[in-house]
N, C-alpha and C positions, 0 to 999 in steps of 0.2 A: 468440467473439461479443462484439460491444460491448455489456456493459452498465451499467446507469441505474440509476434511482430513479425512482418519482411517487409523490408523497403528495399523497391528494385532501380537498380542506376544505369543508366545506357553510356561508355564510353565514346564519348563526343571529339573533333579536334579543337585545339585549343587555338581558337583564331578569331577573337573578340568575341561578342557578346554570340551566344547560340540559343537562337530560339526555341522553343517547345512546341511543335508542333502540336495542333489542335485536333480533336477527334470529331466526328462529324455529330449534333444534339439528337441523329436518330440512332444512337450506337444500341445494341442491341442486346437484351437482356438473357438470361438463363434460369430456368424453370428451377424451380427448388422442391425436389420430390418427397423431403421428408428430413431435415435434418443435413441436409447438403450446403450448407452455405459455405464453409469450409473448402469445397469443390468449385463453387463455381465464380469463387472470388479469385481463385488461386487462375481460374479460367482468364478470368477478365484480366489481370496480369498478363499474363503470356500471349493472351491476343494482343497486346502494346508491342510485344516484339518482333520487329520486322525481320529479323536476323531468323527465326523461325519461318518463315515464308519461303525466306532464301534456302535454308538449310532444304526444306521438304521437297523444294523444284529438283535439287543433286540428287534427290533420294529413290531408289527405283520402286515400281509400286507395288505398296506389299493388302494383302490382307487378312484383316481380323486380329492385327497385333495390336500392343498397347501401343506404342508407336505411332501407327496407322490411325487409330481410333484419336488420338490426341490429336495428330495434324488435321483429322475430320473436323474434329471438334472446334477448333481454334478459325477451320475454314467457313465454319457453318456461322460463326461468330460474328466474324468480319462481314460475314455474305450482304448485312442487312434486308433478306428478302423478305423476313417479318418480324414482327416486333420481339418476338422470343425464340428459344431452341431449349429444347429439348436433351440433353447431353447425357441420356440414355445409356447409348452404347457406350460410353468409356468407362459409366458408372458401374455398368455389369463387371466391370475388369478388375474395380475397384477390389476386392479379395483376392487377385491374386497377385495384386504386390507387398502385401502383408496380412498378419492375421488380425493386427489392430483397424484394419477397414472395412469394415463390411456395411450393406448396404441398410441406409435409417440411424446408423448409429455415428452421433456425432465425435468428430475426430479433430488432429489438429490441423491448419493448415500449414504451416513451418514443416511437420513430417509431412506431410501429403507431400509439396513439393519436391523435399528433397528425396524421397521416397522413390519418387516418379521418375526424377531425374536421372538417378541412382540405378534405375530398372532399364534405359536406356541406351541402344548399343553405341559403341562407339565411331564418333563421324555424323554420326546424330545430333539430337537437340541438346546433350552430352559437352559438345564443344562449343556452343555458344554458352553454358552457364557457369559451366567446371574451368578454373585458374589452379595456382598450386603455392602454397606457404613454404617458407624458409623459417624453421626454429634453429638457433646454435644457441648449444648450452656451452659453457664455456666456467672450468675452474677457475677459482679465486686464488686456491692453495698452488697449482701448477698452472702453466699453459695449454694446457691440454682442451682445447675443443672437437665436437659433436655436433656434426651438420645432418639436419633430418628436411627432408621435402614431402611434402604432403599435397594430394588433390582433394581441391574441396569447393563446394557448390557454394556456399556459403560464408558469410562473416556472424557468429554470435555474440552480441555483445552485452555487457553487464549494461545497468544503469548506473550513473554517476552519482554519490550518494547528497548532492545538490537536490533543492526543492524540486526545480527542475533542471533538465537536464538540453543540453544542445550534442547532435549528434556528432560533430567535429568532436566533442570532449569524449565520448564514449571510443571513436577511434583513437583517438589518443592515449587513452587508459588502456587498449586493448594492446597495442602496440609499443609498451615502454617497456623496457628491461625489467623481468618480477625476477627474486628471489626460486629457484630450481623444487620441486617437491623436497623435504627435508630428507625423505627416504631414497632420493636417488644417490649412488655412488660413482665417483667418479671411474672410469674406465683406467686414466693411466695412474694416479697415485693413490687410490680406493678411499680417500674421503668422503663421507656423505656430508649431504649437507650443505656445501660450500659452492656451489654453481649457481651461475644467473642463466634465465632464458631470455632469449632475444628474439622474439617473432619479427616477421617480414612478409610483402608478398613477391613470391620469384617471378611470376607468369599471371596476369592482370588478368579477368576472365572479359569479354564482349559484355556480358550481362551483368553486373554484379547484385546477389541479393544480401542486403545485412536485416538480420534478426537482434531485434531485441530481446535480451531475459525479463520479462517481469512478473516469474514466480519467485517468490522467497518464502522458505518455511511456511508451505502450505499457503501462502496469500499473490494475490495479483497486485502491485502497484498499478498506481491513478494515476501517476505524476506525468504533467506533460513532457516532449522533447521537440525541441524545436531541431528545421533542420533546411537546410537552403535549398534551391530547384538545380545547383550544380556545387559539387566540390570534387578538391584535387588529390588523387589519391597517390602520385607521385612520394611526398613525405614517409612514406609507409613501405614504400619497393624495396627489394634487396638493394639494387643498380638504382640510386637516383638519377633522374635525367630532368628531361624537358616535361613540363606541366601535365599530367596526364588527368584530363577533365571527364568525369561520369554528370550526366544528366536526371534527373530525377522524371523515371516513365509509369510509378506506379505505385499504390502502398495497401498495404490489408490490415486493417482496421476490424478489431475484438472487442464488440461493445457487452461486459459483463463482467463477468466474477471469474474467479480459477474453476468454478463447477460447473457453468452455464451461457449461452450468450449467444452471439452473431454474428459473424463475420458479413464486412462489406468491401465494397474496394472501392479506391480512388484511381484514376486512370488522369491524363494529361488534362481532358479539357474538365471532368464533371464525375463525381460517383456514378457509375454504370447501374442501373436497374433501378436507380431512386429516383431522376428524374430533374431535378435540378440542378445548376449549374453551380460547383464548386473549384474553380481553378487552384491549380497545386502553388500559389505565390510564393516566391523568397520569401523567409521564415514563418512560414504557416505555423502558426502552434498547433498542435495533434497530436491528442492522447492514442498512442498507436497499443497492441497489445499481441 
C-alpha cells in the first residue's frame, strides 16, 4: 500500500500563547470493518474540526449524499453515546468517489481525503479546507513573467535529505525559488530552460492539511520529523503581513512498509481508539507516514 502523511493545522489568532484545547478521555472510537483504517482515522481528524459543525448548521438537509453521510458521520463521532460507531453508511459510498476504493480493500488516506474533499459541492466542507497557490515563473533571459493560481486542499511535501527532518524545513524547501522544468519555454522570448518558479500561498485555507512524501523508488522512509503544536505560515503568503498562526489539531500516523500497515490518528488530547493518553507537545518527535 502507498503510504503518506497529513498533518492538519487550525488557523488560530495570533495573541500570545494559544492553548489547545482538550478532547474529553471518552472520545469515541470507529469500528474497522475489514481493512478500513485508512477511513476512519482520516474520520477522527475531521471530527477535531469545529469549522465542520459550523459549515453543516448553513447547510439545508439533504439525504443520502456523500456530503449528508460525512456530516452523519462526524456527528455520530462527536455524539459519545457509546463507545464506538459504526461508519457503515459512508463506507457504502466509498465506490463512488473513485474506482481505487472499494470496500475491504486497503487504500490510502492522503487520497481518500482529498478525494472526498474534492467530491464536495461548493460552500461546503469545500471551503473550510480548499486555500489557493501563487506559482510565477519568471525569465532569467527576459522580464517576462507568468502568474498561475491554483486551488488546493493540500500542502505535499518532500522530506529534507537530513537524518531527520523538522517540519519548518520541509516548508521551507517547498517554498524557495527552484530552477523552471528545463522543457518549459518561455512565452515572450521562446527560450527554454531559463525560468525560475516561485511558489506562494494567495488565499490561506481555515484548515490547512500538509502531507508528507515518504515514497522514494519503491521504498517508504523511517526517518523521524519533528514539528511544533503551532507555526506561522505568514513567510510563505504572496502579501506578507501580520503573523498568521496555524495550531496543530491532528496527525495520521502509517505504521508499516510502502506494501502494508495501519493507520492511526493523533487528535489534541490522546490517540483516538487506543486508549491512552498521548498529548501532541512542542516538538513531539513522530515518525508520521
Amino acid at each position: 500500500m502507498v503510504a503518506h502523511a497529513a498533518y492538519g493545522s487550525k488557523r488560530v489568532p495570533h495573541s500570545g500563547p494559544n492553548a489547545l484545547p482538550v478532547r474529553s478521555a471518552q472520545a469515541r472510537g470507529l469500528t474497522n470493518t475489514g481493512n478500513t483504517c485508512f477511513l476512519n482515522a482520516s474520520l477522527q481528524c475531521l471530527g477535531g474540526v469545529q469549522e465542520l459543525g459550523e459549515t453543516r448548521a448553513r447547510q439545508p438537509r439533504q439525504r443520502m449524499t456523500l456530503e449528508s453521510q460525512l456530516f452523519e458521520c462526524i456527528s455520530q463521532l462527536q455524539s459519545r453515546l457509546s463507545p464506538y460507531y459504526n461508519p457503515r453508511p459512508l463506507l457504502d459510498t466509498l465506490p463512488r468517489l473513485a474506482d481505487e476504493f472499494q470496500i475491504g480493500q486497503q487504500a490510502d488516506a492522503r487520497e481518500f481525503l482529498v478525494c472526498l474533499l474534492g467530491k464536495m459541492d461548493q460552500g461546503g466542507p469545500r471551503e473550510v479546507f480548499y486555500g489557493s497557490t501563487q506559482t510565477v515563473l519568471t525569465c532569467l533571459t527576459c522580464p517576462h513573467s507568468l502568474v498561475q493560481q491554483a486551488a488546493t486542499a493540500h500542502l505535499s511535501l518532500n522530506l529534507e535529505p537530513s537524518t531527520n527532518s523538522i517540519i519548518n524545513q520541509c516548508l521551507e524547501a517547498f517554498f524557495t525559488p527552484a530552477s523552471a522544468l528545463d522543457e518549459y519555454q518561455c512565452d515572450s522570448c521562446g527560450r527554454v530552460g531559463t525560468s525560475t518558479l516561485s511558489p506562494s500561498i494567495s488565499t490561506p485555507p481555515t484548515i490547512l492539511m500538509v502531507h508528507l512524501k515518504r515514497l522514494a523508488i519503491g521504498k517508504k522512509s523511517q526517518r523521524q520529523v519533528e514539528f511544533d503544536a503551532e507555526f506561522d505560515l505568514n513567510p510563505y503568503m504572496t502579501v506578507k503581513g501580520e503573523p498568521l498562526i496555524y495550531a496543530l489539531i491532528g496527525v495520521i500516523e502509517h505504521i508499516g512498509n510502502h506494501e502494508a500497515g495501519h493507520y492511526i490518528a493523533f487528535t489534541e488530547g490522546r490517540p483516538l481508539g487506543i486508549g491512552a493518553t498521548t498529548p501532541l507537545s512542542p516538538r513531539l518527535p513522530c515518525t508520521t507516514s
